[in-house]
PDBQT receptor file of N, H, CA, C and O in Angstrom, charges set to zero:
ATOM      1  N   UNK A   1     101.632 -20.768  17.568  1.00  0.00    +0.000 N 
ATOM      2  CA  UNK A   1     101.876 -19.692  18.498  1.00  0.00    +0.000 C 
ATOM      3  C   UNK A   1     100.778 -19.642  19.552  1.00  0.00    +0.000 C 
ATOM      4  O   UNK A   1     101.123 -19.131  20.617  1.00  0.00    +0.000 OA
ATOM      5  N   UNK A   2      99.253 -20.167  19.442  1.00  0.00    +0.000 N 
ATOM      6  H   UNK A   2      98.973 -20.583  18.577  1.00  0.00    +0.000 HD
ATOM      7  CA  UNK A   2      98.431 -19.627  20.296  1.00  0.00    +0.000 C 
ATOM      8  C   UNK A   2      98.365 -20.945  21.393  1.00  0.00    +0.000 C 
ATOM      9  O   UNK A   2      97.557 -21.051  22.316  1.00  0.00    +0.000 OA
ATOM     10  N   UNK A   3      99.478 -21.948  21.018  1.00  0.00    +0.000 N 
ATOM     11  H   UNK A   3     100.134 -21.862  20.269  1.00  0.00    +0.000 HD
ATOM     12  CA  UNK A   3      99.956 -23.143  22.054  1.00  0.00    +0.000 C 
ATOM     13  C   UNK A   3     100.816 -22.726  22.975  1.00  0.00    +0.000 C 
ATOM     14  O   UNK A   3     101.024 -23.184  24.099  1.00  0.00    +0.000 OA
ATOM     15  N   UNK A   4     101.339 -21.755  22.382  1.00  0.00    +0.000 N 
ATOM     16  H   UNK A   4     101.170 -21.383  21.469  1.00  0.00    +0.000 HD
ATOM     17  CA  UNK A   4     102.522 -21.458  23.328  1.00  0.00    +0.000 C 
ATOM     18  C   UNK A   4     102.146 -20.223  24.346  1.00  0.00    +0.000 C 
ATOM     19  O   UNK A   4     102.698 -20.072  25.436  1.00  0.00    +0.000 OA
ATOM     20  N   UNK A   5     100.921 -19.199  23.720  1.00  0.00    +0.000 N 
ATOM     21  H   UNK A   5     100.473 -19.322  22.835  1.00  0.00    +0.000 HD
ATOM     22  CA  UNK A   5     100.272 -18.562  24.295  1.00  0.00    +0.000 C 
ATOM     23  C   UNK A   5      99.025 -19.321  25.559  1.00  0.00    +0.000 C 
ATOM     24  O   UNK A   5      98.356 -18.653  26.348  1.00  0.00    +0.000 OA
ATOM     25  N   UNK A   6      99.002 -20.700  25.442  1.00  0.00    +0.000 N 
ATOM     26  H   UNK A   6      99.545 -21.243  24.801  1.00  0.00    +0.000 HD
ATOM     27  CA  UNK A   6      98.230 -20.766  26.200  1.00  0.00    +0.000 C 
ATOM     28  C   UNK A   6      99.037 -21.802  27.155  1.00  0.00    +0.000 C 
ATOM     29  O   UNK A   6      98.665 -22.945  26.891  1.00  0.00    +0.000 OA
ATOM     30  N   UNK A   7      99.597 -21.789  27.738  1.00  0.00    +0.000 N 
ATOM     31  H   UNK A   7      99.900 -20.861  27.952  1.00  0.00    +0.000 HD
ATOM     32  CA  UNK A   7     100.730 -22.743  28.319  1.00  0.00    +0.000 C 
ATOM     33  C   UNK A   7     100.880 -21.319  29.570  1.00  0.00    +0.000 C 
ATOM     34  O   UNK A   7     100.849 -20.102  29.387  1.00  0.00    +0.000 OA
ATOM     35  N   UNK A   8     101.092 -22.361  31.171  1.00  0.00    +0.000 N 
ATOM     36  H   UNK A   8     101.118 -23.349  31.320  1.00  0.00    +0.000 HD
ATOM     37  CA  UNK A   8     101.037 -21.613  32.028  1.00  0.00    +0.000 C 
ATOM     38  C   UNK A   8     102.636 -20.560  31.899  1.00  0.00    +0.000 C 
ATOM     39  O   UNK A   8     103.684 -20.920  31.364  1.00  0.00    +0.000 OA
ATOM     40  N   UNK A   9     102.413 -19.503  32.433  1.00  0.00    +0.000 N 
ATOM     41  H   UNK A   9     101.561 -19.211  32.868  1.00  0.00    +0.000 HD
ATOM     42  CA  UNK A   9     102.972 -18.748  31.795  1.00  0.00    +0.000 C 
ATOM     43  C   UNK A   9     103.829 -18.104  30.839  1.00  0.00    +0.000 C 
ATOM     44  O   UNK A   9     104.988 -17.766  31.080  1.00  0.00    +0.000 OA
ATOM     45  N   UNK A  10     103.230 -17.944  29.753  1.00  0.00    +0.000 N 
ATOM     46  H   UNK A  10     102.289 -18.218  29.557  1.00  0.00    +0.000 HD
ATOM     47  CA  UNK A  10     102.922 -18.008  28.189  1.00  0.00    +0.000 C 
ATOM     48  C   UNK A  10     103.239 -16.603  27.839  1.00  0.00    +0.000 C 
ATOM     49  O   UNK A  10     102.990 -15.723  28.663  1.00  0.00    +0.000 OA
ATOM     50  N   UNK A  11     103.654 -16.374  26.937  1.00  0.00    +0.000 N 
ATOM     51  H   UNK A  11     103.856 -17.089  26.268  1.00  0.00    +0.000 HD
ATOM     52  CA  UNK A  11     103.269 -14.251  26.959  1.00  0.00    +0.000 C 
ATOM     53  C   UNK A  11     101.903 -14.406  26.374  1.00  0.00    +0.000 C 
ATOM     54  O   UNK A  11     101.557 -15.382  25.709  1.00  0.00    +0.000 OA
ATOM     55  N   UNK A  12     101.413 -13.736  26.564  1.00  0.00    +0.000 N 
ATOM     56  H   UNK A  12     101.695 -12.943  27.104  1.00  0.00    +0.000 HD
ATOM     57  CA  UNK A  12     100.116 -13.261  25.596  1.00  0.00    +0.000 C 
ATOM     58  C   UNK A  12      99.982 -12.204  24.772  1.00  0.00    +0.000 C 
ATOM     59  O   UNK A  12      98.850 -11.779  24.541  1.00  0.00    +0.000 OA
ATOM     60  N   UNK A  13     100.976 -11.677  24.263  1.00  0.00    +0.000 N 
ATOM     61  H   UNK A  13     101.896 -12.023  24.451  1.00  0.00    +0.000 HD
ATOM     62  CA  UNK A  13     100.743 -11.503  23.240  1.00  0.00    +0.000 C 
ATOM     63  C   UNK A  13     101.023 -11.772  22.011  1.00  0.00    +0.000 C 
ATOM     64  O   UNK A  13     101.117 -10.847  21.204  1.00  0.00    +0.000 OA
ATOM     65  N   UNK A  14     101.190 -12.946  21.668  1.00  0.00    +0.000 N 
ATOM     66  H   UNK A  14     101.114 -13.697  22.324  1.00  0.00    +0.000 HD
ATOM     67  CA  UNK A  14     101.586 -14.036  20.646  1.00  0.00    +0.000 C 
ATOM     68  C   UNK A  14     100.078 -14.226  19.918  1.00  0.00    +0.000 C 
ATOM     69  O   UNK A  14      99.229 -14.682  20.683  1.00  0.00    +0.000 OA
ATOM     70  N   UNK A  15      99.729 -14.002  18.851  1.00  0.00    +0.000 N 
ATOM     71  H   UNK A  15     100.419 -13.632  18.229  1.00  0.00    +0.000 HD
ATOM     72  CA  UNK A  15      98.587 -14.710  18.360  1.00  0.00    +0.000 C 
ATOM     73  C   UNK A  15      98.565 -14.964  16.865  1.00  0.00    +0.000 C 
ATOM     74  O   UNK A  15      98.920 -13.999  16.189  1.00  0.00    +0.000 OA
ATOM     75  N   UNK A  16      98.321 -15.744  16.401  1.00  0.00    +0.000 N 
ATOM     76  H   UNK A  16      98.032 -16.528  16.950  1.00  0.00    +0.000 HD
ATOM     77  CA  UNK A  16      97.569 -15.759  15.161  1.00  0.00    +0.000 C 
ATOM     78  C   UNK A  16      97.092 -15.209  13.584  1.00  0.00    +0.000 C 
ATOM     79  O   UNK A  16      96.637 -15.744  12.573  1.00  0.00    +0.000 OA
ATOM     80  N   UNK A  17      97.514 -13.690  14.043  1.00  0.00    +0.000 N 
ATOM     81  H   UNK A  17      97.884 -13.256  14.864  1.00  0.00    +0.000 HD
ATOM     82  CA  UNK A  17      96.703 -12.513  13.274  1.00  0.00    +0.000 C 
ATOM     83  C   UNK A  17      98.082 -12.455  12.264  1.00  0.00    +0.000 C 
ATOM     84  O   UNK A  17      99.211 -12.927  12.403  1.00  0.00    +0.000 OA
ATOM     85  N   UNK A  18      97.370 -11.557  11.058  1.00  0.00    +0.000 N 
ATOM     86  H   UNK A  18      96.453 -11.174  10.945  1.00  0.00    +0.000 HD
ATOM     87  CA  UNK A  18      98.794 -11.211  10.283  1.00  0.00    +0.000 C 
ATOM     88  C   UNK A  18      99.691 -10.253  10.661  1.00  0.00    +0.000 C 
ATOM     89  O   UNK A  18     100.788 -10.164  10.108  1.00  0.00    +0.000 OA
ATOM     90  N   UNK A  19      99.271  -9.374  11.728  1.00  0.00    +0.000 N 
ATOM     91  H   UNK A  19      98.381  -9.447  12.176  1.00  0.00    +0.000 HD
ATOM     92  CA  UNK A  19     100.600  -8.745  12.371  1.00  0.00    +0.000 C 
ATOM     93  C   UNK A  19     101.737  -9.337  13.009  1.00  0.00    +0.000 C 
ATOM     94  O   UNK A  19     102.918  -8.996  12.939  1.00  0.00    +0.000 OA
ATOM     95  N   UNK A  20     100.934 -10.745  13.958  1.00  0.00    +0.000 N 
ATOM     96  H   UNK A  20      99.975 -11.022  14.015  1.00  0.00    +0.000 HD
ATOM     97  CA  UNK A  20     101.760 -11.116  14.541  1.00  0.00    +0.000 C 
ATOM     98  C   UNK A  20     102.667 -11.977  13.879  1.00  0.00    +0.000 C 
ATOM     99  O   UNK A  20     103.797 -12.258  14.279  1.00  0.00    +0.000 OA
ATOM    100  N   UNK A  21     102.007 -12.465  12.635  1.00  0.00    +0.000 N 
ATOM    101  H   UNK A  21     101.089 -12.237  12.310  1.00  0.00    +0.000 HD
ATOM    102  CA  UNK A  21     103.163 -13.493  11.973  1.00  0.00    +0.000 C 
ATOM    103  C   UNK A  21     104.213 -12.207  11.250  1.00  0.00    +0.000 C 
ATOM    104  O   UNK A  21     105.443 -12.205  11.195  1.00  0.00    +0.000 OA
ATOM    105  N   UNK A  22     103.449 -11.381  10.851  1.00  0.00    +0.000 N 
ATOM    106  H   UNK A  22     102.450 -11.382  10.895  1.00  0.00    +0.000 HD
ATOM    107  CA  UNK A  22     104.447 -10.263  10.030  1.00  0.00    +0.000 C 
ATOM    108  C   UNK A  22     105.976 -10.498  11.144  1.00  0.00    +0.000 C 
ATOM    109  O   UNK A  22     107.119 -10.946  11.053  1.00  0.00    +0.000 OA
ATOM    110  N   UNK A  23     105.155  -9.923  12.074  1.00  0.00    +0.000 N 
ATOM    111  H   UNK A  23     104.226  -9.559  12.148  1.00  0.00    +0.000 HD
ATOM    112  CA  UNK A  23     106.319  -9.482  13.447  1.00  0.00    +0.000 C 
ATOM    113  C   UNK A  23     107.420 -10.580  13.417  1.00  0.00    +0.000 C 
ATOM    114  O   UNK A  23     108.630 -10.369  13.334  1.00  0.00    +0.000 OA
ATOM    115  N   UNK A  24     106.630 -12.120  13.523  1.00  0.00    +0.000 N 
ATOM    116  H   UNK A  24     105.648 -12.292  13.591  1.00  0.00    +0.000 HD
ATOM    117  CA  UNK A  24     107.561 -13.330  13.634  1.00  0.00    +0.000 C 
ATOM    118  C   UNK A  24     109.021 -13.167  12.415  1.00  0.00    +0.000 C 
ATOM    119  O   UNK A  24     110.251 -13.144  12.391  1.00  0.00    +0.000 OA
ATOM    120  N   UNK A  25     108.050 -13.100  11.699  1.00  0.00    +0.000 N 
ATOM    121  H   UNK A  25     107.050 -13.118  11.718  1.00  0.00    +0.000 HD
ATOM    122  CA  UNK A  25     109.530 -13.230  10.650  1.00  0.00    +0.000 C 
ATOM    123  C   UNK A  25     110.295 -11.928  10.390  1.00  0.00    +0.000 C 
ATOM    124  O   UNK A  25     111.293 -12.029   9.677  1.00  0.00    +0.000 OA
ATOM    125  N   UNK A  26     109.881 -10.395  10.993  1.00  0.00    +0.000 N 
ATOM    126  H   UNK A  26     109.070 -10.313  11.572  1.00  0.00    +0.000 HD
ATOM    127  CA  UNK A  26     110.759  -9.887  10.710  1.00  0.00    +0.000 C 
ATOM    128  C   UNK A  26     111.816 -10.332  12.158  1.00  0.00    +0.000 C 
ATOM    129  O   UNK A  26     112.970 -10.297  11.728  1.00  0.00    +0.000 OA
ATOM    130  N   UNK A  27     111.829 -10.635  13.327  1.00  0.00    +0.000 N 
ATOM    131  H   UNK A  27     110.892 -10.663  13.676  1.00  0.00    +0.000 HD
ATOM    132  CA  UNK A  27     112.161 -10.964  14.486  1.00  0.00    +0.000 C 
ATOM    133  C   UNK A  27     113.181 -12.136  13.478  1.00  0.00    +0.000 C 
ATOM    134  O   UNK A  27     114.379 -12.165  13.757  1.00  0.00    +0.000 OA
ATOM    135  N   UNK A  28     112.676 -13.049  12.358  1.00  0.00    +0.000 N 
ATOM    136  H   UNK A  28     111.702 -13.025  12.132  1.00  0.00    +0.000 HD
ATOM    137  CA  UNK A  28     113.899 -13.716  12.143  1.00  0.00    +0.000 C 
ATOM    138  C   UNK A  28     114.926 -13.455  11.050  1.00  0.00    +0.000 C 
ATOM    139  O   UNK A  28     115.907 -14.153  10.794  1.00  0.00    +0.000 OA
ATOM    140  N   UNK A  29     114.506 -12.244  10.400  1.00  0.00    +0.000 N 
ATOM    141  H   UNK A  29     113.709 -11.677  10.607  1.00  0.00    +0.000 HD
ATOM    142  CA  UNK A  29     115.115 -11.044  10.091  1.00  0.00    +0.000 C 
ATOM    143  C   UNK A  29     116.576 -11.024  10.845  1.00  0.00    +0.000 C 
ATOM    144  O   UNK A  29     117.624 -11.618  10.591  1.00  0.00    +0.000 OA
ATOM    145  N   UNK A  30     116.233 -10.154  11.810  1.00  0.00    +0.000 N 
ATOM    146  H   UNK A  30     115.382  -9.671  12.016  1.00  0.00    +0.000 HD
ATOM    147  CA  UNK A  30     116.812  -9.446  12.339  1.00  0.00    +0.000 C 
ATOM    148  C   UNK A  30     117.374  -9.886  13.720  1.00  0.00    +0.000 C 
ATOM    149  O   UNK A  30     118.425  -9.455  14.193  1.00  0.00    +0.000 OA
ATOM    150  N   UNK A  31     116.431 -10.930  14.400  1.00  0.00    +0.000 N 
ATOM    151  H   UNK A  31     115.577 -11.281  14.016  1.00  0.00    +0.000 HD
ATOM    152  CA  UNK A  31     117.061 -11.221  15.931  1.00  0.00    +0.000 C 
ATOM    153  C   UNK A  31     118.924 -12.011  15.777  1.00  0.00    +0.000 C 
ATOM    154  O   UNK A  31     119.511 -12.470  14.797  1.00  0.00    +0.000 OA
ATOM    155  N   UNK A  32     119.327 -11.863  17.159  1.00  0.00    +0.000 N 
ATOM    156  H   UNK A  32     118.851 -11.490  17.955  1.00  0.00    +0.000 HD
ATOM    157  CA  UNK A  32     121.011 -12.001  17.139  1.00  0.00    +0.000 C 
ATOM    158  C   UNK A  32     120.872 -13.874  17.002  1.00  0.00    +0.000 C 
ATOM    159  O   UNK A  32     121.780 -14.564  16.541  1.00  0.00    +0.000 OA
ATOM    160  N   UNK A  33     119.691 -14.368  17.457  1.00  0.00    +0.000 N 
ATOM    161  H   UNK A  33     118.953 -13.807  17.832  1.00  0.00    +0.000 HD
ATOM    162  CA  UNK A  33     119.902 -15.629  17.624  1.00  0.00    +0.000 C 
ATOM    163  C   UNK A  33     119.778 -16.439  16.139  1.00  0.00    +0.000 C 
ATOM    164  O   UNK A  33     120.405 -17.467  15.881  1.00  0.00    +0.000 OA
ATOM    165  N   UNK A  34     118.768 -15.708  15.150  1.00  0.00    +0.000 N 
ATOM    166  H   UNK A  34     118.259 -14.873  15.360  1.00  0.00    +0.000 HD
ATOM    167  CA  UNK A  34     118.559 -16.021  13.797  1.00  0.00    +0.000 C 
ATOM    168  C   UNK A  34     119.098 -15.640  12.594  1.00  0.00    +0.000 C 
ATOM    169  O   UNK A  34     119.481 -16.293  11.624  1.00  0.00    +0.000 OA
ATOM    170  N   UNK A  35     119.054 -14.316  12.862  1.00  0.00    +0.000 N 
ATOM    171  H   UNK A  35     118.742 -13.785  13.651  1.00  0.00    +0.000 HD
ATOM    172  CA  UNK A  35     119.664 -13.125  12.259  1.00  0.00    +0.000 C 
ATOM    173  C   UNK A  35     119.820 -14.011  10.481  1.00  0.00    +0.000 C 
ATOM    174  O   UNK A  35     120.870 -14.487  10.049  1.00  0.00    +0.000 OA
ATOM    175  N   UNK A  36     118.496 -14.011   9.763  1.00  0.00    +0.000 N 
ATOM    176  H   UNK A  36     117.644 -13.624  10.114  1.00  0.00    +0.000 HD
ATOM    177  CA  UNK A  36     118.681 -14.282   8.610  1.00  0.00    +0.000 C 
ATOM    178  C   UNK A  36     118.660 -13.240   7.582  1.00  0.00    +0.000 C 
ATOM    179  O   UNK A  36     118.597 -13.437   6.368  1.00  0.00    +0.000 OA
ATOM    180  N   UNK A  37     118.715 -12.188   8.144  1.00  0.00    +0.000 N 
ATOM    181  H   UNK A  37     118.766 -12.028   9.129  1.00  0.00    +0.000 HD
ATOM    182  CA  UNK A  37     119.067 -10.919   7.276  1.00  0.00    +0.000 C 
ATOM    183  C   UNK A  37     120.487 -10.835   6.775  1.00  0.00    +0.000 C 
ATOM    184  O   UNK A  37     120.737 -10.233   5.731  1.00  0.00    +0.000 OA
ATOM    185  N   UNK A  38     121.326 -11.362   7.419  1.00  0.00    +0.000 N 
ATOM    186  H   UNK A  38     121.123 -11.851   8.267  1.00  0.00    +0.000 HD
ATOM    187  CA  UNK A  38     122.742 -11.886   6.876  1.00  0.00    +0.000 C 
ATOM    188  C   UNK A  38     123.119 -13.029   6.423  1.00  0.00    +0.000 C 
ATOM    189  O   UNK A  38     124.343 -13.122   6.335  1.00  0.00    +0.000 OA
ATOM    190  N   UNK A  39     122.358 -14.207   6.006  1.00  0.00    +0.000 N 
ATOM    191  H   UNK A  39     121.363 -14.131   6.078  1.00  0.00    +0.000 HD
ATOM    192  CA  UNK A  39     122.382 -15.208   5.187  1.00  0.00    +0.000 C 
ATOM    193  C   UNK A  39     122.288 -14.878   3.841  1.00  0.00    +0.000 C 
ATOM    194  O   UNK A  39     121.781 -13.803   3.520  1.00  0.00    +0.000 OA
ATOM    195  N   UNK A  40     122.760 -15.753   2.908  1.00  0.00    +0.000 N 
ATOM    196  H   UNK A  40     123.171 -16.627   3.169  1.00  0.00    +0.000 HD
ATOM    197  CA  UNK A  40     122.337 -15.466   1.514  1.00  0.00    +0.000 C 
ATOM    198  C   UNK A  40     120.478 -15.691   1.216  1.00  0.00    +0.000 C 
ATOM    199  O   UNK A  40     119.649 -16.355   1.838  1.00  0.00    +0.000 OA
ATOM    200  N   UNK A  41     120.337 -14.701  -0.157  1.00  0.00    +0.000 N 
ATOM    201  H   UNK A  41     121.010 -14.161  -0.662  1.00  0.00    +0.000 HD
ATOM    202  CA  UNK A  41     118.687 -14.828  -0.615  1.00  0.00    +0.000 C 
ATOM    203  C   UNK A  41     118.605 -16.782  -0.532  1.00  0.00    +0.000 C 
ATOM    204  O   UNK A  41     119.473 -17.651  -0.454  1.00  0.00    +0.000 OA
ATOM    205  N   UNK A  42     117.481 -16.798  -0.583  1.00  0.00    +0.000 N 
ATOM    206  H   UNK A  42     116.776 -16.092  -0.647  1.00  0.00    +0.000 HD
ATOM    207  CA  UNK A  42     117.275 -18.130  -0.452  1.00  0.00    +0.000 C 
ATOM    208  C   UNK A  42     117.590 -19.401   0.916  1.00  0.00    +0.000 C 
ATOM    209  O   UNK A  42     117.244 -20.580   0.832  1.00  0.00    +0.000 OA
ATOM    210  N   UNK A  43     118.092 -18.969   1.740  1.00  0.00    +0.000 N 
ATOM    211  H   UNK A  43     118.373 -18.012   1.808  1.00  0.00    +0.000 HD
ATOM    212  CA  UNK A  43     118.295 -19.775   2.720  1.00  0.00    +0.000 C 
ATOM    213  C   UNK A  43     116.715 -19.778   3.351  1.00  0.00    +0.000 C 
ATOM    214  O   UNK A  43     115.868 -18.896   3.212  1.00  0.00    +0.000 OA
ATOM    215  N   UNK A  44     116.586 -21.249   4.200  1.00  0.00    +0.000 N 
ATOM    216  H   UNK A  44     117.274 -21.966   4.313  1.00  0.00    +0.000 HD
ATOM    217  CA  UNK A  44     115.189 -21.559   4.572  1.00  0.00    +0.000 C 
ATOM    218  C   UNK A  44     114.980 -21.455   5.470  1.00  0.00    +0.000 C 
ATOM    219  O   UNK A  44     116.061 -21.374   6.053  1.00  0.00    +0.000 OA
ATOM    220  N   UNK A  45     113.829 -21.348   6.479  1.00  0.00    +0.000 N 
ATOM    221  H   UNK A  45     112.951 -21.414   6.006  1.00  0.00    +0.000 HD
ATOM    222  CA  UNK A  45     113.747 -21.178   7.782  1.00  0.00    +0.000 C 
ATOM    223  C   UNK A  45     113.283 -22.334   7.825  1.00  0.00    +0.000 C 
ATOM    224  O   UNK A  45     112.372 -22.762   7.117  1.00  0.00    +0.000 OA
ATOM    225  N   UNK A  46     114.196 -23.239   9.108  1.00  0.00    +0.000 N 
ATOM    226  H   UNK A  46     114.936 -22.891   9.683  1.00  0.00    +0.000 HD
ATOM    227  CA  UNK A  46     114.167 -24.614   9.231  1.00  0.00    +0.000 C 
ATOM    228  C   UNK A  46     113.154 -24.352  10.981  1.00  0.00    +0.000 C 
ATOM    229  O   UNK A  46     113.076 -23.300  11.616  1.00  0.00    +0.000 OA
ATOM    230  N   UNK A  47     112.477 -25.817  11.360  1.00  0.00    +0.000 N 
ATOM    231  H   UNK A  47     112.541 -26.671  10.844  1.00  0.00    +0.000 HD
ATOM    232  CA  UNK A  47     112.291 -25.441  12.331  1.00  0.00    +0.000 C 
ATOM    233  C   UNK A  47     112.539 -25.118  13.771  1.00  0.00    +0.000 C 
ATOM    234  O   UNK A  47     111.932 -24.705  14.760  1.00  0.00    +0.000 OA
ATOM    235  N   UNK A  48     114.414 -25.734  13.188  1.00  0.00    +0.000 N 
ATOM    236  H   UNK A  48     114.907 -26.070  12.385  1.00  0.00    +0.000 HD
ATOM    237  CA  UNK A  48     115.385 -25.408  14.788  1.00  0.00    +0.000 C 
ATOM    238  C   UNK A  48     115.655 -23.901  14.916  1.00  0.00    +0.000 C 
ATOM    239  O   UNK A  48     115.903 -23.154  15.863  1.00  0.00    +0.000 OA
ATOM    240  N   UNK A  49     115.501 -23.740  13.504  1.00  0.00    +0.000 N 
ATOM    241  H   UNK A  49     115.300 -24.347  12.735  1.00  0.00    +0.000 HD
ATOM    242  CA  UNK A  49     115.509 -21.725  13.732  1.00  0.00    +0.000 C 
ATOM    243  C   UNK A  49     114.670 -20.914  14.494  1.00  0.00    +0.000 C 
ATOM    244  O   UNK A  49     114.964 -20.045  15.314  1.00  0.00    +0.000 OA
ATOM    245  N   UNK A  50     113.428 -21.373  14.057  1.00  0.00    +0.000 N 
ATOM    246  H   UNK A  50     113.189 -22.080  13.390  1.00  0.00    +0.000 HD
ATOM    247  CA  UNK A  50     111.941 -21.510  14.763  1.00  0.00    +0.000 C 
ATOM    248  C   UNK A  50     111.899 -21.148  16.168  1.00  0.00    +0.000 C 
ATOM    249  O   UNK A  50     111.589 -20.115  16.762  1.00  0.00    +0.000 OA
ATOM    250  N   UNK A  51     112.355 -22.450  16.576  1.00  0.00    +0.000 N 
ATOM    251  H   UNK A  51     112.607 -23.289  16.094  1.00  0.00    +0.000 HD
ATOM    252  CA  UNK A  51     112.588 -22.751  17.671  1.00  0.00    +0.000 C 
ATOM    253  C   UNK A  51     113.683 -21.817  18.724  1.00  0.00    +0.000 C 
ATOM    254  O   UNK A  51     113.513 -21.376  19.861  1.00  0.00    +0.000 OA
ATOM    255  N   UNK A  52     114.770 -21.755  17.848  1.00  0.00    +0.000 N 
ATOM    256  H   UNK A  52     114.907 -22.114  16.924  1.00  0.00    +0.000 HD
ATOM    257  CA  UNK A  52     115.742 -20.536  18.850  1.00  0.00    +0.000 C 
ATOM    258  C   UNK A  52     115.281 -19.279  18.611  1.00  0.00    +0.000 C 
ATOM    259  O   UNK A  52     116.081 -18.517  19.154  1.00  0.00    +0.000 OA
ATOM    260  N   UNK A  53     114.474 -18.704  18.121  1.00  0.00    +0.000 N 
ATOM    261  H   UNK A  53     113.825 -19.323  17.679  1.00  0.00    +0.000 HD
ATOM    262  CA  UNK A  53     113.447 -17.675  18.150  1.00  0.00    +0.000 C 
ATOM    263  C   UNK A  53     112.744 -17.781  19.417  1.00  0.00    +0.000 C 
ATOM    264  O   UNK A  53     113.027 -16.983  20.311  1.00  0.00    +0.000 OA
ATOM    265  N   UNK A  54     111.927 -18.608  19.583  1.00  0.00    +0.000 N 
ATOM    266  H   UNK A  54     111.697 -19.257  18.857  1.00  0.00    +0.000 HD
ATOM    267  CA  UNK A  54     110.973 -18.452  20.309  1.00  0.00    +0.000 C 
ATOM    268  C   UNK A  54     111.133 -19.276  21.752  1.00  0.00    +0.000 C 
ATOM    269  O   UNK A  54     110.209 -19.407  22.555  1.00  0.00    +0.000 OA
ATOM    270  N   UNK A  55     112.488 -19.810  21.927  1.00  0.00    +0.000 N 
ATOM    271  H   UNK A  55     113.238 -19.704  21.275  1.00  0.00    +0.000 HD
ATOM    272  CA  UNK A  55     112.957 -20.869  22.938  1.00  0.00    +0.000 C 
ATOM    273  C   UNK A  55     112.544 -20.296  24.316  1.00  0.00    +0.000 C 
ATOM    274  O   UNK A  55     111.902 -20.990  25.105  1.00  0.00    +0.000 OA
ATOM    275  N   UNK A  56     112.854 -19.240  24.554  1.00  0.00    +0.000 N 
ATOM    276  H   UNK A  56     113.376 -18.676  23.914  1.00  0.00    +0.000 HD
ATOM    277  CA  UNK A  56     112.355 -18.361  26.069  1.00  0.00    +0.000 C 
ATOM    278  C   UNK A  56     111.127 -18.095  26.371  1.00  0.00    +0.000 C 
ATOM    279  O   UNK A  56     110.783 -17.579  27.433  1.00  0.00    +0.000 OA
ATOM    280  N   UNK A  57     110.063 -18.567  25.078  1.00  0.00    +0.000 N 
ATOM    281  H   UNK A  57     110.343 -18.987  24.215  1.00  0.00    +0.000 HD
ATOM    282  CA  UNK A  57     108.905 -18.413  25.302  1.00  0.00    +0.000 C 
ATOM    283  C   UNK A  57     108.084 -19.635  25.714  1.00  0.00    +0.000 C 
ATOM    284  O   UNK A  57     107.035 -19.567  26.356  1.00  0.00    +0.000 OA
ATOM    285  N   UNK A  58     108.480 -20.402  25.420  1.00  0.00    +0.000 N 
ATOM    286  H   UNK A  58     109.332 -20.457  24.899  1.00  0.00    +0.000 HD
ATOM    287  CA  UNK A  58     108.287 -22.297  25.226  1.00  0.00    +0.000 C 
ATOM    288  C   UNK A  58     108.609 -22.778  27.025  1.00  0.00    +0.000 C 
ATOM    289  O   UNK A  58     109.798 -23.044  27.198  1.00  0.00    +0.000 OA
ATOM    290  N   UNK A  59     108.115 -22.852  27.746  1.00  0.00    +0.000 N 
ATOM    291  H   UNK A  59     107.149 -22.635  27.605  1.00  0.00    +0.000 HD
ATOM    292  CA  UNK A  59     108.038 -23.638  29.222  1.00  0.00    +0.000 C 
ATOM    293  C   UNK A  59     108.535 -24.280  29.215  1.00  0.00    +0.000 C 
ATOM    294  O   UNK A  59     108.606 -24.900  28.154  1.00  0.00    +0.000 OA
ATOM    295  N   UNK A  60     109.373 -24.757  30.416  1.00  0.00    +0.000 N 
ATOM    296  H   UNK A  60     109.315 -24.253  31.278  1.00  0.00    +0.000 HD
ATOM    297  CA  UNK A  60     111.008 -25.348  31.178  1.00  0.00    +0.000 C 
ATOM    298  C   UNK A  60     110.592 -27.089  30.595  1.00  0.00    +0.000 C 
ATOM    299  O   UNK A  60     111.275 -27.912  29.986  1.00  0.00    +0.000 OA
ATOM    300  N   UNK A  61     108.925 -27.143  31.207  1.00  0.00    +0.000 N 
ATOM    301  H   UNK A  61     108.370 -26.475  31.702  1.00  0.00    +0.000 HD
ATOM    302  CA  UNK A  61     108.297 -28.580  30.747  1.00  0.00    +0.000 C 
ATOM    303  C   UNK A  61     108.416 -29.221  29.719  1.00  0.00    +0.000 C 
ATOM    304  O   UNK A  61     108.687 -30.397  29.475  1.00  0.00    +0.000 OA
ATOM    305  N   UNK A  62     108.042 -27.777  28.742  1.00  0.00    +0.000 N 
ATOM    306  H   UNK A  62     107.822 -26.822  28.940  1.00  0.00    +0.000 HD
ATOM    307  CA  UNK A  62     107.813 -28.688  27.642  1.00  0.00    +0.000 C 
ATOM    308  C   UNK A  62     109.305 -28.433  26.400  1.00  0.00    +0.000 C 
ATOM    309  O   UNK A  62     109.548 -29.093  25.389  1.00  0.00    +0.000 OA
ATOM    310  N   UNK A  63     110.112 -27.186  27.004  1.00  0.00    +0.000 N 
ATOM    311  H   UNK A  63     109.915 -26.649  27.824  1.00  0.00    +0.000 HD
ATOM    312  CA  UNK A  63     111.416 -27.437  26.526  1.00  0.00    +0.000 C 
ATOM    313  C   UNK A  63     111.905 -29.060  26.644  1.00  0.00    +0.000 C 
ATOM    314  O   UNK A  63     112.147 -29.731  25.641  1.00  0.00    +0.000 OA
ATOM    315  N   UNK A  64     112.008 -29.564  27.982  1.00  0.00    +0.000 N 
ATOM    316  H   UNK A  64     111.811 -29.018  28.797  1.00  0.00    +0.000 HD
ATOM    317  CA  UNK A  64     112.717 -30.970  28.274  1.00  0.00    +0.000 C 
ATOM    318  C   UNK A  64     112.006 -31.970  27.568  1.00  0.00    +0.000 C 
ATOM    319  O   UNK A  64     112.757 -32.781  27.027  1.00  0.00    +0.000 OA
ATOM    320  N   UNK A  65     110.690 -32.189  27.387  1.00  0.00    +0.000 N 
ATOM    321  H   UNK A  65     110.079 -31.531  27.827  1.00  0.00    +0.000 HD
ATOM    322  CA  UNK A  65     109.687 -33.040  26.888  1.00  0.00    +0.000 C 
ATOM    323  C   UNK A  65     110.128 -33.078  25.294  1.00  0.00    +0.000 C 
ATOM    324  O   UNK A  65     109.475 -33.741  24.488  1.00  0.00    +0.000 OA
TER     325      UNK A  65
């Protein structure tokens, strides 16, 4: 996260800390794009999930790259 925070315009407030990871996974909880709160117990967070989480945050560059 603090790669993606440091990438020209990046959000900043993405970091490191245990809030912010708390935050991450309830976001894959609950967001419409992940939404693993409606999967069965046990399903995994792969890292294309990851990824459509956080895709709008990730630069046009290094999306294509």
């Amino acid at each position: 996260m603090s790669g993606i925070r440091d990438q020209p315009g990046g959000m900043r407030h993405i970091g490191g800390s245990n809030r912010t990871i708390i935050s991450q996974i309830y976001q894959m909880l609950v967001n419409d794009r992940t939404n693993f709160a409606d999967k069965p117990v046990g399903a995994l967070v792969s890292l294309d999930a990851i990824y459509e989480l956080i895709e709008g945050q990730v630069g046009s560059a290094k999306q294509r790259a």
